[in-house]
C-alpha positions as a Markdown table, in Angstrom:
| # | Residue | x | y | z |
|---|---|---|---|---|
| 1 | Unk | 0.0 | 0.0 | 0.0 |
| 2 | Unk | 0.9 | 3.2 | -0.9 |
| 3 | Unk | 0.7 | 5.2 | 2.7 |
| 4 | Unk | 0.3 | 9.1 | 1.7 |
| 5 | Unk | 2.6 | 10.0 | 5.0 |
| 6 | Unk | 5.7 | 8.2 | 4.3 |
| 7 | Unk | 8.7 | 10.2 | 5.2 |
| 8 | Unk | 6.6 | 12.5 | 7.7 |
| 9 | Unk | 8.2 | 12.3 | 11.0 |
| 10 | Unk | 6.3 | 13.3 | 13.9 |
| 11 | Unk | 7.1 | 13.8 | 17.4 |
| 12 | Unk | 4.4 | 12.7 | 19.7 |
| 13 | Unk | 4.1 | 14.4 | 23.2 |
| 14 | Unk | 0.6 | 13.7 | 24.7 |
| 15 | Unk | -0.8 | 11.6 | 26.9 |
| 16 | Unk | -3.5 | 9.2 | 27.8 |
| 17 | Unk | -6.0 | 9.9 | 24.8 |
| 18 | Unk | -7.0 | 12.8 | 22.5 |
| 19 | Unk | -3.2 | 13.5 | 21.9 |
| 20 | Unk | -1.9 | 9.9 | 21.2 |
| 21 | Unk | -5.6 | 9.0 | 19.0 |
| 22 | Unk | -4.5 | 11.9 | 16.7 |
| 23 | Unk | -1.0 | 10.5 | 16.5 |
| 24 | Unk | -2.6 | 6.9 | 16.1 |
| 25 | Unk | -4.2 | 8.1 | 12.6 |
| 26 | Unk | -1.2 | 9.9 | 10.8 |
| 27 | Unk | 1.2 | 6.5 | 12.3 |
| 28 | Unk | -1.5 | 4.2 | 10.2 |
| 29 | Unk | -1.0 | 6.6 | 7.4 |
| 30 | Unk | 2.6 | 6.2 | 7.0 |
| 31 | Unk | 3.7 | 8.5 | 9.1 |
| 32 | Unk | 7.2 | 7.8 | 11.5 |
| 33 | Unk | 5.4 | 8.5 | 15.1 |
| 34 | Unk | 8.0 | 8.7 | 17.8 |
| 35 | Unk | 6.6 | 9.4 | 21.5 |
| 36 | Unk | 9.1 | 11.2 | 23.7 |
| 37 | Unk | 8.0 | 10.2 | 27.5 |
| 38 | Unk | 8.8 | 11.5 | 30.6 |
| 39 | Unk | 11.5 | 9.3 | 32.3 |
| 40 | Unk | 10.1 | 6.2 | 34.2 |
| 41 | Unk | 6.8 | 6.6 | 34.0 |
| 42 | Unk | 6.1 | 7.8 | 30.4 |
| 43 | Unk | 2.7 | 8.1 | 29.2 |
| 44 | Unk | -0.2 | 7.9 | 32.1 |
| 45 | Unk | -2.4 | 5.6 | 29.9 |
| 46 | Unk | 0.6 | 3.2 | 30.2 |
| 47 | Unk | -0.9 | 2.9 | 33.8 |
| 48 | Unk | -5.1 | 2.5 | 32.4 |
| 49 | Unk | -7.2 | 0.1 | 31.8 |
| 50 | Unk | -9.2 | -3.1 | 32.6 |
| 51 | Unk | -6.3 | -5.2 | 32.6 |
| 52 | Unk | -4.4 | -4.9 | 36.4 |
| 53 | Unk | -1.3 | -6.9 | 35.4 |
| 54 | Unk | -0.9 | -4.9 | 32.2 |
| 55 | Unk | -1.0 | -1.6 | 34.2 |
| 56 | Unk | 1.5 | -2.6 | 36.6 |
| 57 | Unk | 3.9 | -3.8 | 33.1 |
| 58 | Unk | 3.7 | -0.3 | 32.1 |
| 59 | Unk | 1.3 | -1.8 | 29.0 |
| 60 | Unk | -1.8 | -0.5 | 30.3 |
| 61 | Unk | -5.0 | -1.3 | 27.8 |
| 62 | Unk | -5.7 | 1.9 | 27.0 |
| 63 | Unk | -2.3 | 2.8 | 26.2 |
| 64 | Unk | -2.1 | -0.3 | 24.0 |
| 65 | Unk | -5.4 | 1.1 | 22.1 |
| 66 | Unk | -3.6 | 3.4 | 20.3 |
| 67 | Unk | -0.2 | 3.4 | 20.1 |
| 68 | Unk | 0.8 | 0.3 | 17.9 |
| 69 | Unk | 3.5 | 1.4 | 15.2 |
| 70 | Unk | 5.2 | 4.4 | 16.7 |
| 71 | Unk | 8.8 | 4.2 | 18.7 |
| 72 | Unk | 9.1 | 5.8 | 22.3 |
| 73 | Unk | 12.6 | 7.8 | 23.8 |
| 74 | Unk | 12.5 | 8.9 | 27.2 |
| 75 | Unk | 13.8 | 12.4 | 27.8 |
| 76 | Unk | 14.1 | 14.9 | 30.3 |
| 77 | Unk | 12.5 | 18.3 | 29.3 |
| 78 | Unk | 13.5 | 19.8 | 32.1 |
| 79 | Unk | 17.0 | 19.8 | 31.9 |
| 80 | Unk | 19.2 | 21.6 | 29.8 |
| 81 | Unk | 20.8 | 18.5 | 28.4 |
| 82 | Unk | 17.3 | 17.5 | 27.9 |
| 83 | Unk | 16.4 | 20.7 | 25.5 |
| 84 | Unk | 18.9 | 21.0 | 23.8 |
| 85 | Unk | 19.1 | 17.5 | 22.7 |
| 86 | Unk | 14.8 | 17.6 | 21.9 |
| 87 | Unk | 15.9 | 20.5 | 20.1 |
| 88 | Unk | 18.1 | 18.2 | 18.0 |
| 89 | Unk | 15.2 | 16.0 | 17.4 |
| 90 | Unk | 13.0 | 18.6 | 16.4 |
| 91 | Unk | 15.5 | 19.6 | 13.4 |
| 92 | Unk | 14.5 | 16.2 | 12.1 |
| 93 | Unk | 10.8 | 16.4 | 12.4 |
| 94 | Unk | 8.2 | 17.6 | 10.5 |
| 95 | Unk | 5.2 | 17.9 | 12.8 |
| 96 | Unk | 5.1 | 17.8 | 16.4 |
| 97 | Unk | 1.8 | 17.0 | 18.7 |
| 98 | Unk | 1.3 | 18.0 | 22.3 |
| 99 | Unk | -1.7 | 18.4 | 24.8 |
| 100 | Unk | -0.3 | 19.7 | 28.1 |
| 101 | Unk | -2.2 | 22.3 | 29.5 |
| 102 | Unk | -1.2 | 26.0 | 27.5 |
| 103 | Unk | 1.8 | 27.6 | 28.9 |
| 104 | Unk | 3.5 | 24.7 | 29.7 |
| 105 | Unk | 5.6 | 24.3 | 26.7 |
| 106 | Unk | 6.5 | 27.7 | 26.5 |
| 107 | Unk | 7.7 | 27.6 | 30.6 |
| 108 | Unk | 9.6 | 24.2 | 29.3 |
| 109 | Unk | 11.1 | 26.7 | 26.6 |
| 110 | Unk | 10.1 | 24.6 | 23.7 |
| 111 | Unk | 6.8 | 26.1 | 22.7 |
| 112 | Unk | 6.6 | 26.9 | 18.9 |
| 113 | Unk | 7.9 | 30.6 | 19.4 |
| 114 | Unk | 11.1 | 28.9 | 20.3 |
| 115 | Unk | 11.1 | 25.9 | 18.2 |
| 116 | Unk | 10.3 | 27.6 | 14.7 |
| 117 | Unk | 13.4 | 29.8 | 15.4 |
| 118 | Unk | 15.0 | 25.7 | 15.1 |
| 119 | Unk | 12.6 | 24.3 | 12.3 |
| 120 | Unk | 10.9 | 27.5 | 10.2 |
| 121 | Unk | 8.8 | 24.3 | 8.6 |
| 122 | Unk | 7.8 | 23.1 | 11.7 |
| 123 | Unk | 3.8 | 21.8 | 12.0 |
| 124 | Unk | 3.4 | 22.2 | 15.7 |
| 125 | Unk | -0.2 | 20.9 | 16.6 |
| 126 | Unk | -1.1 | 21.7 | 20.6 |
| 127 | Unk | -4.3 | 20.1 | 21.7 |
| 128 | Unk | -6.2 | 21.3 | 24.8 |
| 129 | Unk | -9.4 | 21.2 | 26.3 |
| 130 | Unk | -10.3 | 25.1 | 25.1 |
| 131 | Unk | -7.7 | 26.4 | 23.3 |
| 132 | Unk | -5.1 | 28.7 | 23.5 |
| 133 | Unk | -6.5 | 31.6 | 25.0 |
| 134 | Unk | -9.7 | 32.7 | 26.3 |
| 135 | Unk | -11.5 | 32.9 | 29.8 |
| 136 | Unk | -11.5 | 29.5 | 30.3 |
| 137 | Unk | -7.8 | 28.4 | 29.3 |
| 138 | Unk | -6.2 | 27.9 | 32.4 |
| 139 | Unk | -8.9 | 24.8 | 33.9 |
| 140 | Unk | -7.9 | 21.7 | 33.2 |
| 141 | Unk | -10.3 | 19.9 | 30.5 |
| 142 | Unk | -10.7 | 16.0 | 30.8 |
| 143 | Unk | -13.3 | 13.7 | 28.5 |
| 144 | Unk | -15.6 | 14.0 | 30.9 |
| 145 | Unk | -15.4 | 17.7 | 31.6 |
| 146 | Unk | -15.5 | 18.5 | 27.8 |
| 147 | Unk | -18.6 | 16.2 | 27.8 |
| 148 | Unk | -20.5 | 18.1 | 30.4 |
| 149 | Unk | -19.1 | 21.6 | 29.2 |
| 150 | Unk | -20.7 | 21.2 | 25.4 |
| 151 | Unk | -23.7 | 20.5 | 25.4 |
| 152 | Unk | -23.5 | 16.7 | 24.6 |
| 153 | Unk | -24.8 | 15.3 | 27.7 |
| 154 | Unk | -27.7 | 17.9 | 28.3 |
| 155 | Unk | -28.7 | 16.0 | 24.8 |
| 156 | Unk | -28.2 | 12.5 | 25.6 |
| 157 | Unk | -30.5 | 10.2 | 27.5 |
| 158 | Unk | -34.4 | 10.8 | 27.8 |
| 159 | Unk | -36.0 | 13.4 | 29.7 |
| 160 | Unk | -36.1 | 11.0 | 32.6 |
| 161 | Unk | -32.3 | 10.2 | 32.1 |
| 162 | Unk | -30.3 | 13.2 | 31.0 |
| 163 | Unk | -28.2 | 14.5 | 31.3 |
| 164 | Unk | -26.3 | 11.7 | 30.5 |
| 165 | Unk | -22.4 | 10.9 | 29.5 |
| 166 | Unk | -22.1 | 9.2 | 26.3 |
| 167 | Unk | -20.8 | 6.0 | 26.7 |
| 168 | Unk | -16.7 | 6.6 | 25.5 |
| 169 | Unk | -14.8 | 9.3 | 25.7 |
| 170 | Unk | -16.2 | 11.2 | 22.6 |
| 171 | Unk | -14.3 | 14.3 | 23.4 |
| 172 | Unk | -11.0 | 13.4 | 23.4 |
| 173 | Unk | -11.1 | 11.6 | 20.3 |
| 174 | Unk | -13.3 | 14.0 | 18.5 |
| 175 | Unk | -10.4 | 16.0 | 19.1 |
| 176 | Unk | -7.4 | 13.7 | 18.6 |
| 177 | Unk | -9.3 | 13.3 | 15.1 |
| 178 | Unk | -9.9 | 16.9 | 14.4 |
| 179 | Unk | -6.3 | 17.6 | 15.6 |
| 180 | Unk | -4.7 | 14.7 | 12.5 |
| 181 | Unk | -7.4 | 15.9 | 9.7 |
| 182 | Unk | -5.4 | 19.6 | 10.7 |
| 183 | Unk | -2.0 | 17.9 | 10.6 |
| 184 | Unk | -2.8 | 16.2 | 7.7 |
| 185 | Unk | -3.9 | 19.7 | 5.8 |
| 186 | Unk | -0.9 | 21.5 | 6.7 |
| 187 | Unk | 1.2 | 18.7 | 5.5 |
| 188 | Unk | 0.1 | 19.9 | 2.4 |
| 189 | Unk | 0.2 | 23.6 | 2.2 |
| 190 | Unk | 3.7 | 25.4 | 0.8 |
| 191 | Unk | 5.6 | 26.6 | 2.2 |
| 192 | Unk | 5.0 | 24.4 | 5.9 |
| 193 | Unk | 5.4 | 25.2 | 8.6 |
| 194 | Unk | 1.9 | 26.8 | 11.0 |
| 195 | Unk | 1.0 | 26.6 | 14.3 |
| 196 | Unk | -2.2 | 24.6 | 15.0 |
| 197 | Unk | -4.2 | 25.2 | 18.0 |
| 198 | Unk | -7.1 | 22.4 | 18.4 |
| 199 | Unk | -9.8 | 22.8 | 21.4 |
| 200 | Unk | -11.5 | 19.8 | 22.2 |
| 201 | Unk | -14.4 | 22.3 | 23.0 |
| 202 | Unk | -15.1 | 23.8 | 19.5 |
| 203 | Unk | -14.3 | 20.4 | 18.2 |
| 204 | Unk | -16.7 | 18.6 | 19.8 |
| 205 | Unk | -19.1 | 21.5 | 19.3 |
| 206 | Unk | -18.3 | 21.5 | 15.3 |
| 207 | Unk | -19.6 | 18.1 | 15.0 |
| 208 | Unk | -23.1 | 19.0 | 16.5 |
| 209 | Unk | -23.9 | 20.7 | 13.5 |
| 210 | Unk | -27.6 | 19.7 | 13.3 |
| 211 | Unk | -28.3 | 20.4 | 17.1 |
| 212 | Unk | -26.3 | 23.2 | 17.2 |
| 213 | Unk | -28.1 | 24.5 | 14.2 |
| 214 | Unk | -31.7 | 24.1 | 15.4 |
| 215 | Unk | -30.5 | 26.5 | 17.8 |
| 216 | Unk | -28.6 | 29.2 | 16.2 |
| 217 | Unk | -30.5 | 29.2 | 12.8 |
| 218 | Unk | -34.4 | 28.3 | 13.9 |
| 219 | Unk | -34.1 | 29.0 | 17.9 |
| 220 | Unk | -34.7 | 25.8 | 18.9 |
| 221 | Unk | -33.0 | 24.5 | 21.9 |
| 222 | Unk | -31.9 | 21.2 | 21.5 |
| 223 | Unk | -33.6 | 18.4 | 23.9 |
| 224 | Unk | -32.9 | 14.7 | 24.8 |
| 225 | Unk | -34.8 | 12.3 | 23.2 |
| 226 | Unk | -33.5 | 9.1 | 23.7 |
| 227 | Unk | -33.7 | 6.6 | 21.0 |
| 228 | Unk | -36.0 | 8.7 | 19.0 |
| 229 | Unk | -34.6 | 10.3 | 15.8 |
| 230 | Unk | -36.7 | 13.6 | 16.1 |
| 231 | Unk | -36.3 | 14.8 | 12.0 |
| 232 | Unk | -38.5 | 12.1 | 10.8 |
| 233 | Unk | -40.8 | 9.0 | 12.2 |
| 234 | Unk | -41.0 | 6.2 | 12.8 |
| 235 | Unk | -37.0 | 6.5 | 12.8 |
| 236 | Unk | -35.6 | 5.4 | 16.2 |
| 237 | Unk | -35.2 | 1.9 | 18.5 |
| 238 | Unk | -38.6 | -0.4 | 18.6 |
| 239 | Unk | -38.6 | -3.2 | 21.3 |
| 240 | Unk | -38.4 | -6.5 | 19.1 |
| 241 | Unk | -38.1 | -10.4 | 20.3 |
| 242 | Unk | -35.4 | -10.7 | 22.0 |
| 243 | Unk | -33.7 | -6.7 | 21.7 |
| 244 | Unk | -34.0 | -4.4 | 20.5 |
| 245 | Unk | -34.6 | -2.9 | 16.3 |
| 246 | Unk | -33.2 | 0.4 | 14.7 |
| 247 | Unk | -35.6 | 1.9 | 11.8 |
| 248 | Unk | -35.3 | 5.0 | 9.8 |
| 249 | Unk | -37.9 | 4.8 | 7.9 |
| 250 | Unk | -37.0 | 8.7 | 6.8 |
| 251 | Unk | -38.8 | 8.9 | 3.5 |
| 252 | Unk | -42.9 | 8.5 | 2.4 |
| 253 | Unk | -42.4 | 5.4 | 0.2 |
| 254 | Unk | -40.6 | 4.0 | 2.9 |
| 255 | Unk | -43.0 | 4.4 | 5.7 |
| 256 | Unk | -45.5 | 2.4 | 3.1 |
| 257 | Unk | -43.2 | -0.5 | 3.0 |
| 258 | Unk | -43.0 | -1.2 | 6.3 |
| 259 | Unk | -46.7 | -0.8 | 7.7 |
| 260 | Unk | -47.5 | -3.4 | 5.1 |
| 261 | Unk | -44.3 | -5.5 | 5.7 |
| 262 | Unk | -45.4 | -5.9 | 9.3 |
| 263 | Unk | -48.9 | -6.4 | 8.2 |
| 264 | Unk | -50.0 | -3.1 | 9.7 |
| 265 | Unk | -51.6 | -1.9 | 6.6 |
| 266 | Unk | -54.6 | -0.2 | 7.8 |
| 267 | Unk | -52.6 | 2.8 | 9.8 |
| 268 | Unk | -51.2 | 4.1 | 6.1 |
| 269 | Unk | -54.3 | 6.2 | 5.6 |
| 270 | Unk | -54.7 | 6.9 | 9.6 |
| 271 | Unk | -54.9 | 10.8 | 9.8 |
| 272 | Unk | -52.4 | 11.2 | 12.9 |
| 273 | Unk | -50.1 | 8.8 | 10.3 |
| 274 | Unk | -50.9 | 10.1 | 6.7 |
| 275 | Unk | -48.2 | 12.6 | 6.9 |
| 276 | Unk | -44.3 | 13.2 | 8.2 |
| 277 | Unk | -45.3 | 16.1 | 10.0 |
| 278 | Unk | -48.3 | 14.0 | 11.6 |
| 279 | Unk | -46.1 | 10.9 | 12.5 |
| 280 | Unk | -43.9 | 13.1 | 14.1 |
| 281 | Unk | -46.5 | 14.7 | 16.4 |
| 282 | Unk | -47.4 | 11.5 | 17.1 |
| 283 | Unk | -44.6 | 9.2 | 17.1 |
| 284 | Unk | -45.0 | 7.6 | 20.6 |
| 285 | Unk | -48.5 | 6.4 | 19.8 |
| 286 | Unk | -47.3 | 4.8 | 16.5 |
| 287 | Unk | -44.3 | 3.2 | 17.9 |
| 288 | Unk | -46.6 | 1.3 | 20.2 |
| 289 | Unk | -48.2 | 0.2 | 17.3 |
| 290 | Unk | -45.4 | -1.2 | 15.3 |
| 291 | Unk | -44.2 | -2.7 | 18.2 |
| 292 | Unk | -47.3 | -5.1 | 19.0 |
| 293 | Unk | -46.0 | -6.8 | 15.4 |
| 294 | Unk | -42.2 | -6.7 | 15.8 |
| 295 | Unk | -42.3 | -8.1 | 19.0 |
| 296 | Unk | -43.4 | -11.5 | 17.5 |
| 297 | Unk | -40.1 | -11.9 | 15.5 |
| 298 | Unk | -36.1 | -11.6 | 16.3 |
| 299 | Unk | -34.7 | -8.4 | 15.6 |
| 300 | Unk | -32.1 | -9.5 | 13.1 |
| 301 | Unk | -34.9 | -11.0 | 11.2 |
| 302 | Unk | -36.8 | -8.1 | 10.8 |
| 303 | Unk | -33.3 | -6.2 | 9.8 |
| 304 | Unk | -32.7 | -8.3 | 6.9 |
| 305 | Unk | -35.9 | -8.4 | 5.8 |
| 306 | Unk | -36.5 | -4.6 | 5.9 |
| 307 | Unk | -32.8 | -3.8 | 4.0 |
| 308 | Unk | -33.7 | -6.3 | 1.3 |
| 309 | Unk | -36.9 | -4.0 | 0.7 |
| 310 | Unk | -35.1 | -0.9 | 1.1 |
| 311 | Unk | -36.2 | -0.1 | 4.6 |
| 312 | Unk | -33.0 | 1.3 | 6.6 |
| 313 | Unk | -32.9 | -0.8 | 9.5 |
| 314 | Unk | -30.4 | -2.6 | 11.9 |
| 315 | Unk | -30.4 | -4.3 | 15.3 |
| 316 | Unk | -28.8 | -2.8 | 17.8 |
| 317 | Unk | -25.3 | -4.9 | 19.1 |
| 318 | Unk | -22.9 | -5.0 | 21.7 |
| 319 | Unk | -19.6 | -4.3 | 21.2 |
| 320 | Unk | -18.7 | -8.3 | 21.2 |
| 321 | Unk | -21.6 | -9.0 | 19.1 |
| 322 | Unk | -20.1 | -6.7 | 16.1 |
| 323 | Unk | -16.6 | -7.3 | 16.5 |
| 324 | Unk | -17.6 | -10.8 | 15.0 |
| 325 | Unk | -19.6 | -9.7 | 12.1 |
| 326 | Unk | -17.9 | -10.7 | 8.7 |
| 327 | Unk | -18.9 | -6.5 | 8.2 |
| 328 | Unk | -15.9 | -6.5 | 10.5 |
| 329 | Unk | -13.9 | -9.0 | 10.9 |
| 330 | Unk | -13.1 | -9.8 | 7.7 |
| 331 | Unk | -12.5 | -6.4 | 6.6 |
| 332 | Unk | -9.1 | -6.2 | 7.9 |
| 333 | Unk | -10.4 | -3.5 | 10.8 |
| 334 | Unk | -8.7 | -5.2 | 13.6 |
| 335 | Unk | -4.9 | -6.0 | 13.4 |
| 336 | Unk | -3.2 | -9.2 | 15.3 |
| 337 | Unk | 0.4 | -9.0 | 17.1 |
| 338 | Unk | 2.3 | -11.9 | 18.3 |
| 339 | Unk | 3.6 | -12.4 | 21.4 |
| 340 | Unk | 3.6 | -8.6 | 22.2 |
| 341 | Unk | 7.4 | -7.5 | 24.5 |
| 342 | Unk | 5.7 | -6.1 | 27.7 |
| 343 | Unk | 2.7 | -7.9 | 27.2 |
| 344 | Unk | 3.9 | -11.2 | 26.8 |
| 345 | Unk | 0.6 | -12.4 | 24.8 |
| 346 | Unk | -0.7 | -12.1 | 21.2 |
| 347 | Unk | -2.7 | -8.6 | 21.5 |
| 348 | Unk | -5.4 | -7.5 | 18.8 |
| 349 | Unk | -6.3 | -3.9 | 18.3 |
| 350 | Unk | -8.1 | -1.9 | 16.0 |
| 351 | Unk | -6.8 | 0.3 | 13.0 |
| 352 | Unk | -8.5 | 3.1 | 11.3 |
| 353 | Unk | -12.2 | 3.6 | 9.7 |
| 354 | Unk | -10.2 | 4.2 | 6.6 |
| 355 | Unk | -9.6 | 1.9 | 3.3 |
| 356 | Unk | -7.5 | 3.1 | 0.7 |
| 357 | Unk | -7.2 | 1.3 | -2.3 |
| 358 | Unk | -8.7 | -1.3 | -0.8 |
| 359 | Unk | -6.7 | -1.6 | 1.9 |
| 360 | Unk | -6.6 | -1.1 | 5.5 |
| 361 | Unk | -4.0 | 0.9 | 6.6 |
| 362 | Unk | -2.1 | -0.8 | 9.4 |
| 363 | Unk | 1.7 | -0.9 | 11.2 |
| 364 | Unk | 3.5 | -4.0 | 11.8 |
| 365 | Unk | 5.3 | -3.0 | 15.2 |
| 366 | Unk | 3.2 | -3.0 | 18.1 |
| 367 | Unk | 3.1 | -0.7 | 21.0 |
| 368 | Unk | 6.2 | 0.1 | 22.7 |
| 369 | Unk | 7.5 | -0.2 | 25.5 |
| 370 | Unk | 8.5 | 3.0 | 27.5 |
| 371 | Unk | 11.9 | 4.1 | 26.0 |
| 372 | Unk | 12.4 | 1.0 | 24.1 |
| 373 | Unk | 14.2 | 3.1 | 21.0 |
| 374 | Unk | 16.6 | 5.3 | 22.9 |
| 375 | Unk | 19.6 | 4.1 | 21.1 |
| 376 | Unk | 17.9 | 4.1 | 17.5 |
| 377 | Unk | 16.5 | 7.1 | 17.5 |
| 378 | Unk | 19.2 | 9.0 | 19.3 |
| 379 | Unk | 21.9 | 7.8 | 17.7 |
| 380 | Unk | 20.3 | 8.5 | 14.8 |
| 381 | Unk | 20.5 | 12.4 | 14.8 |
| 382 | Unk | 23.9 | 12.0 | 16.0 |
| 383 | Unk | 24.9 | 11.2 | 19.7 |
| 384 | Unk | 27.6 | 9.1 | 20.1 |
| 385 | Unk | 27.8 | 6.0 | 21.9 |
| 386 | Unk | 29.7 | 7.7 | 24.8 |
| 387 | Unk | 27.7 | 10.8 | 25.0 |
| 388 | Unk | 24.5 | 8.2 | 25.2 |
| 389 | Unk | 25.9 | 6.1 | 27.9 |
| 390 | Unk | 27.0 | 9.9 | 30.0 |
| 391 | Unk | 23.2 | 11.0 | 28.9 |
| 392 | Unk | 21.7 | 7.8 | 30.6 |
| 393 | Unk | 24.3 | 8.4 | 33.9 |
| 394 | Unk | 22.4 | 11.8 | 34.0 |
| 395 | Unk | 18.7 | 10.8 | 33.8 |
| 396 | Unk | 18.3 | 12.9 | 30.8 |
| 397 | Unk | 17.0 | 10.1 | 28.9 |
């Protein structure tokens, strides 16, 4: 496969999740990710997850999640050894990634004021949980926070049940993928080199474009609705055999095709039915209806029955029950490793939403461990052997 980020070196400075996701997508797409750690303890998600024994290995699950492909040096920042030799690193780079909280980089002295003075062509990408500047940039922003703070969980749930968080941490990799689509555009202006200043806040936000919207545009505030889809009906979760059935039956013709599918002919021509607008007013009566027929049958029944007549529908899964769909797993989504140093076990994890050409883009090295290319990497841009094993002495790497 030809990976349109060959030859991009980026240096990877974040932590736990928005940070390392974003790094996660331009290492599948070619790019050389290396992670430069704090010394010892490296990258807290090295410490997360639902695995105990992993955690205490430095392997943590969530750390595994997305970090298979890139290479990891351990470095001081804080010394002056430490600077000047990142600043050697960063004459090799092309793009550089970070989500500390703003202001510490510049207090480090290797915020992009001083490090474009090093590398003019320099993409320096800084994620946070608000940006840059503004009233609110000195709190510290977490998934969770970022949740709350935009709106997302006033709109999730029911009325009985929001707010409501939404079940994975949506805002940090909204934002680790905002933050590579960003990296991946600058890569691609002339001449490089930019400063790219990604809030997790406005990302998140950017991607509520419909609820957002209803708001600004028609001055409709946004509500939780649960499983209802509010711009059309019936589109939302019906109660089948057995679980439970997604419909969007969005369009006319395809409201026609299921009432007689589930042999519910007669409520076509109903009044509170005839129309969209009418169905939506009264959407809870007519899901009651449609349910006393789809609760005699299986929800995947119903699913492939409805698609074959070109009625959207799906049932709803667990996480299990779709990693072993042939949608999936036979689409090259998930990638194995063997026998996985710091793990010791085979470890599967998952790639990108992305084919190209047909392929999935993948790596072949797994995660590393904390500081496992120290040698490589520094002896690459030029320390010597001695000045490695003095560095080491020193706890500057």
């Amino acid at each position: 496969m030809n990976k349109p980020l060959a030859g991009i070196r980026v240096l990877d400075l974040t932590n736990v999740l928005a940070g390392p996701f974003c790094c996660h997508q331009l290492a599948h797409l070619g790019a050389e990710v290396i992670k430069v750690e704090a010394i010892g303890r490296g990258d807290l998600a090295r410490q997360l997850g639902a695995d105990p024994l992993l955690n205490e290995k430095n392997m943590g699950v969530s750390f595994l999640a997305q970090n298979a492909g890139k290479k990891s040096v351990t470095l001081n920042l804080k010394s002056d050894k430490g600077r000047a030799l990142f600043e050697r690193l960063v004459e090799t780079a092309d793009v550089l990634v970070e989500n500390f909280r703003p202001g510490v980089m510049k207090r480090l002295g290797v915020d992009y004021e001083a490090l474009k003075v090093i590398k003019p062509t320099l993409i320096y990408c800084a994620i946070s949980g608000f940006g840059q500047d503004g009233p609110w940039v000195g709190r510290p922003a977490y998934d969770q926070i970022i949740q709350g703070a935009s709106g997302i969980m006033s709109i999730t749930g029911d009325a009985d049940s929001a707010p409501l968080r939404v079940g994975y941490p949506v805002a940090d990799t909204v934002g680790g993928m905002t933050a590579a689509f960003a990296v991946s555009a600058a890569l691609n202006a002339s001449p490089r080199g930019s400063f790219i200043d990604v809030s997790m806040l406005e990302s998140v936000l950017a991607t509520m474009g419909w609820a957002v919207s209803n708001y600004l545009v028609a001055g409709v505030e946004p509500t939780p609705n649960g499983n209802e889809n509010m711009t059309s009906a019936p589109s939302g979760a019906f109660e089948a055999k057995g679980g439970l059935l997604n419909i969007a039956a969005n369009k006319d013709e395809q409201w026609i095709m299921l009432a007689n599918h589930l042999g519910l002919p007669e409520l076509i021509d109903r009044p509170e039915y005839a129309t969209r607008e009418a169905r939506k007013k009264n959407r809870l009566a007519l899901k009651v209806e449609l349910e006393t027929a789809l609760l005699l049958r299986p929800a995947r029944d119903w699913a492939k029955e409805l698609n074959a007549l070109g009625v959207p529908a799906g049932a709803v899964l667990t996480v299990p029950e779709v990693l072993q769909m042939p949608q999936i797993a036979d689409r090259g989504f998930c990638k194995d490793y063997k026998n996985v140093p710091g793990v010791g076990r085979d470890v599967t994890l998952v790639t990108t939403g992305i084919k190209l050409d047909g392929s999935a883009p993948s790596v072949d090295a797994p995660p590393p461990q904390l500081g496992q290319d120290n040698d490589s990497i520094w002896l690459d841009i030029g320390v010597s052997r001695d000045e490695l094993a003095q560095l080491k002495s020193e706890a500057v790497i």
